[in-house]
Residue, then its C-alpha position, 0 to 999 in steps of 0.5 A: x592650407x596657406x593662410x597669408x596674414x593681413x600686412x596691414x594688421x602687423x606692427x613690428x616693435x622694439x623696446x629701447x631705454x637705459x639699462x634699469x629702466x624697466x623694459x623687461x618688466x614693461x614687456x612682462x606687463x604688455x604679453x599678460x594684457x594681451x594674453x601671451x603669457x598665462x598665469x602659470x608660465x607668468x614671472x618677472x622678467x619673463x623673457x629673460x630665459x638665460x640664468x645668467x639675466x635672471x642672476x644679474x636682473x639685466x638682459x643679455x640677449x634681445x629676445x622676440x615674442x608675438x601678441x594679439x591685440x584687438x582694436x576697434x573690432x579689429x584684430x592685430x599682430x605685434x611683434x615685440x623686440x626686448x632689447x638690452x640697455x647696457x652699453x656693452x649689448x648695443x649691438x644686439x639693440x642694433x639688431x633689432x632695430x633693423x627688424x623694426x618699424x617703430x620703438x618704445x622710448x622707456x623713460x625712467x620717471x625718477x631718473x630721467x634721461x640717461x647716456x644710453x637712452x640717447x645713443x639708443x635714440x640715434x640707433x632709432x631714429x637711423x632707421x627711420x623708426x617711429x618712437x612712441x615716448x614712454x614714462x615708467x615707474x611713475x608711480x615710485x615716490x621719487x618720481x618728478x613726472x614733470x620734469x622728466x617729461x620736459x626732458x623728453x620734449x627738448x629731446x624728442x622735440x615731441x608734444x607733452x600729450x605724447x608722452x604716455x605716463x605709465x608704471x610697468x610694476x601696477x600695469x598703469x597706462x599698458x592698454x593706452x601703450x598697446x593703443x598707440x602702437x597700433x595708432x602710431x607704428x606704420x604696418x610694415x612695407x614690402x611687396x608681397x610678389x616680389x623674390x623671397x628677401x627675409x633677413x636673419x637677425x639672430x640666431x640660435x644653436x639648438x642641440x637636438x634640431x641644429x641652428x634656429x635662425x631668426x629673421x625678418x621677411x622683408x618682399x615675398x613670402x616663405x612655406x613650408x618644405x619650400x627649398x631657400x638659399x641663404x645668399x651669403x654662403x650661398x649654401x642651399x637648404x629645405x625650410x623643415x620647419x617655420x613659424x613665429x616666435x610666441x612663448x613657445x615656437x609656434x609652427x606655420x605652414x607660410x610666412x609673409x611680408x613684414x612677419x618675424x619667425x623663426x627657421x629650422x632646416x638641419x644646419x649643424x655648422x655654425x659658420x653657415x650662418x651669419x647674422x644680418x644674412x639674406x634667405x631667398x628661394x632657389x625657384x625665384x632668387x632675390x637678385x641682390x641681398x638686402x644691406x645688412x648690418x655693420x660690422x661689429x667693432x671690438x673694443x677690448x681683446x682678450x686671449x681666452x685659453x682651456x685650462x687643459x690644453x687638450x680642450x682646445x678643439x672643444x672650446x672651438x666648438x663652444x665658441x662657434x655656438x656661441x657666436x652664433x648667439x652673440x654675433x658681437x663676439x669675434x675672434x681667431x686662434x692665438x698660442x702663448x708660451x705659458x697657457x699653449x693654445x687659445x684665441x684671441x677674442x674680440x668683445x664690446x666691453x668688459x661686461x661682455x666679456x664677463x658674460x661671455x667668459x660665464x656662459x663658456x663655462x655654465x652653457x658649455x661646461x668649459x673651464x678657462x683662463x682669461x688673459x688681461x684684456x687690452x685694446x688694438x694699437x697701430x704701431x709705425x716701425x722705422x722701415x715705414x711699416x704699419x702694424x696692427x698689434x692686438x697682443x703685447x706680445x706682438x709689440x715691435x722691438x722699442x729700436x725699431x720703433x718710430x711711432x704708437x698710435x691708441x684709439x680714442x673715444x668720446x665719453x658722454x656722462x651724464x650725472x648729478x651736479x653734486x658728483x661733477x668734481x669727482x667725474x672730472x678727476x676721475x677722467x682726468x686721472x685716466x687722461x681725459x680732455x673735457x671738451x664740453x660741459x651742458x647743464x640739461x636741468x638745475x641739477x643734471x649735467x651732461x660732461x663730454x670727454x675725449x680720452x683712450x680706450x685702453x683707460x677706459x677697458x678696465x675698472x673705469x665704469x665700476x669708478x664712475x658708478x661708485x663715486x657718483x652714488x650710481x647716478x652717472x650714465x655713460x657711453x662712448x662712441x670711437x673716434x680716432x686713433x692718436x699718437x701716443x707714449x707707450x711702453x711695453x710692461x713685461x712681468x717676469x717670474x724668476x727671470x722668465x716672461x709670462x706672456x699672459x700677464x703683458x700689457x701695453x700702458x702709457x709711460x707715465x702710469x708705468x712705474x705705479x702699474x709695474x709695483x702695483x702688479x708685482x705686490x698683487x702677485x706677492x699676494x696671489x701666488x703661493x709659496x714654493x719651497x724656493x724664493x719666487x722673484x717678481x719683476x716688472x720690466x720695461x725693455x731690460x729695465x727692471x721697474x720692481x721687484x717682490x720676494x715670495x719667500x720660501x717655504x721652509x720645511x720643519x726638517x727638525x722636528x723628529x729630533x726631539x733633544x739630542x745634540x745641536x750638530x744633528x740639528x745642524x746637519x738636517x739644515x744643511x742638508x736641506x740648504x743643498x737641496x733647495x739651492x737645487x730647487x732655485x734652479x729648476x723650480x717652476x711657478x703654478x701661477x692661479x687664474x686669480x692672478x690673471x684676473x688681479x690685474x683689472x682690480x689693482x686699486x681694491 
């Protein structure tokens, strides 16, 4: 039996605010009032199903789940979007937005408007969504209900009596949050009758039943056992199974306009299925796709290689299950004469490559080494040439050179008025423009900077939170790519370049980055039985230099007494044989070492 849903009983939603403001909690509370989740299956954050979300308290993935709710004697389906907040994860948020109708806006009660919580705003409002303005955790002793609410009416230019004042920890104002997405979010739109267009908004690898794709049925309607192409590879399949996202997956024989579910038809190869795709039916087709989603753009690249360069293979895989599940994620095969075979991967920020580098090795069981991560430039040669460098390796001979452009972001922080002094510097110090400086309350400041994403790529967040006590928020939007001094830092071990630990920096920072690195890997790397020189070059200009000293061996130490001559002669001995050792001697360099580069000002 067929059983069509009624479109106008559906509501699509999602949930958007800055990272810490209580969305997953919120999303706990709506699918116990509504009782999608019992008492047994019922824990914080619930659908924050990776170890790695439950570690951290943040969410990683955006994560689907449908409820009922009855209102006025009627019965209706929600389909709820978790979304992440951190800057790093925008692209999922972006996702789901386009399977949306309308948004909850979470609002922090204590600390009100936050970077992110605009820029998730615009994302909303792009799409045409109805934001319904929420404020959470009024019930923490800091809360200033008050002014956080003036807040969002300057922002959302909305009345006060919008606004719905709640608490995701005691479940204050949940049933009134339901009521008014059903009162205010519009049921979906789109023609029953027309050609099959449901757009896939993410995806999934399962290992026993190969790709679960998520989607969005925007015309027409899907069954069971029908036959669907998937219009951009234009490759053909049986829908074996589909069905709506629930707690569990919950199978369905038929799915209509405007519902969310899930498919399952064999696929095994991860590169047959593209997020932002359109599934249509191959007895009527769909004569145009539906405008997906924008290409992702990458910020910071990183070369990850398998610490056994026989893994190579098995880390493709990995990562091709992987981009399934994380569509930000880009990247292509790269080789590099210390670590052998790896790619070069693309990722949104550090965060994301954090993650990313964490669910290689826990989801699976791949050991690798990350190289220092560092953004594209656009280099100019004298031949009128235009080259894309994502690799310093990659960085033209400085003769050939005529110009070097790096991309360049507008910074938007929002932080105390107290912390406006450190901020500033802060910016500066990582040659920031200030361009503009608005005061939202007495005490809360919003600065707008303009400055390059190379500055921004490693520890510049972590500074940011620490020198404003955690209060600063911050986003970052590219801009253009701008002419720039830059030079190439080459590290040398004993004379010879390591690839891998080459970057790409402003003249000016040069000098202290090429000392810094070298004394950090003074620390790192253990002692041999030879000396290890350290270098930091730019071109054939030596910058610094460190001495691991050798290690000596007690040569000595079965002679106990006896004369000095037979000491003397074991010493010599030994000089010989460790000038042999200088010159063959290799250097084991540990991933630490790899890594220390990000953490030079500890």
């Amino acid at each position: 039996m067929y059983f069509r849903s009624n479109m106008k009983q559906i509501r699509n939603f999602c949930i958007i605010a800055h990272i810490d403001h209580g969305k997953s909690t919120l999303a706990d509370r709506l699918l116990e009032f509504t009782g999608a989740v019992n008492e047994r299956d019922a824990q914080d954050q619930v659908l924050d199903d990776m170890d790695l979300e439950k570690e951290r308290g943040i969410t990683i993935k955006s994560h689907a789940i449908q409820m009922e709710h009855e209102y006025k004697g009627s019965k209706y389906t929600l389909n709820l979007i978790d979304t992440p907040g951190h800057v790093d994860f925008s692209y999922e948020v972006s996702r789901s937005i386009a399977a949306c109708e309308g948004a909850l806006l979470i609002v922090d009660a204590a600390q009100g408007i936050q970077a992110q919580t605009i820029s998730n705003l615009y994302l909303a409002l792009d799409h045409d969504l109805e934001i319904i303005p929420v404020m959470n955790k009024i019930d923490l002793p800091s809360a200033e209900p008050e002014v956080v609410a003036d807040q969002i009416v300057d922002l959302l230019c909305c009345e006060k009596e919008d606004i719905i004042a709640a608490s995701a920890k005691t479940g204050e104002g949940i049933e009134n949050i339901l009521n008014c997405i059903i009162e205010k979010i519009p049921s979906p739109k789109g023609d029953v009758n027309a050609p099959l267009q449901a757009m896939i908004f993410d995806s999934v690898y399962n290992t026993f039943r190969g790709i679960e794709a998520y989607f969005k049925v925007v015309n027409g309607e899907v069954r069971k056992g029908q036959k669907v192409k998937f219009m951009a590879t234009n490759m053909e399949y049986y829908a074996d199974e589909i069905g709506v996202l629930k707690l569990k997956q919950s199978p369905k024989n038929l799915l209509s306009t405007g519902e969310v579910g899930y498919i399952i038809s064999g696929i095994k190869d991860a590169r047959e299925v593209k997020v932002g795709d359109t599934i249509t039916t191959t007895e009527m087709p769909a004569k145009e796709a539906i405008k997906g989603f924008e290409d992702v753009k990458s910020m910071v690249f990183a070369g990850i290689y398998p610490v056994d360069t026989e893994d190579f293979e098995e880390l493709r895989n990995s990562m091709e299950k992987l981009q399934l599940n994380d569509a930000s994620l880009t990247y292509e095969p790269e080789s590099s004469a210390a670590l052998g075979f790896g790619f070069r991967c693309g990722f949104l920020g550090m965060l994301h490559m954090e993650i990313i580098q964490e669910r290689l090795e826990r989801e699976f069981n791949m050991s690798v080494i990350t190289t220092v991560p560092n953004v594209s430039y656009y280099a100019h040669t004298k031949s009128g040439e235009k080259l894309t460098i994502h690799n310093p390796s990659d960085y033209p001979d400085p003769g050939h050179l005529e110009s070097v452009e790096e991309p360049y972001i507008r910074a938007q922080i929002i932080t105390k008025s107290d912390f406006i002094g450190a901020v500033m510097n802060l910016c500066i110090a990582k040659r920031g423009e200030l361009c503009n400086q608005v005061y939202l309350t007495t005490d809360r400041v919003e600065l707008t900077f303009e400055m390059p994403l190379g500055e921004i790529v490693f520890d510049f967040y972590d500074k940011l939170k620490s020198i404003s006590k955690g209060y600063a928020s911050f986003d970052y939007t590219p801009i253009e790519y701008r002419t720039s001094l830059l030079a190439k830092l080459d590290i040398l071990l004993n004379g010879e370049p390591v690839d891998a630990l080459s970057a790409l920096v402003h003249k000016t920072n040069s000098y202290t980055l090429g000392k810094k690195l070298c004394s950090k890997l003074k620390e790192l790397i253990p002692r041999q039985q030879f000396d290890i020189a350290i270098q930091s070059a730019i071109g054939s200009k030596i910058v610094s230099r460190e001495t691991v000293k050798a290690l000596r061996k007690d040569v000595t130490a079965k002679c106990y007494g006896g004369d000095i001559t037979r000491k003397r002669k074991l010493l010599e001995k030994q000089k010989k044989g460790k000038k042999r050792m200088r010159q063959v001697g290799s250097v084991e360099i540990p991933q630490e070492a790899f890594l220390s580069v990000l953490k030079l000002d500890e």
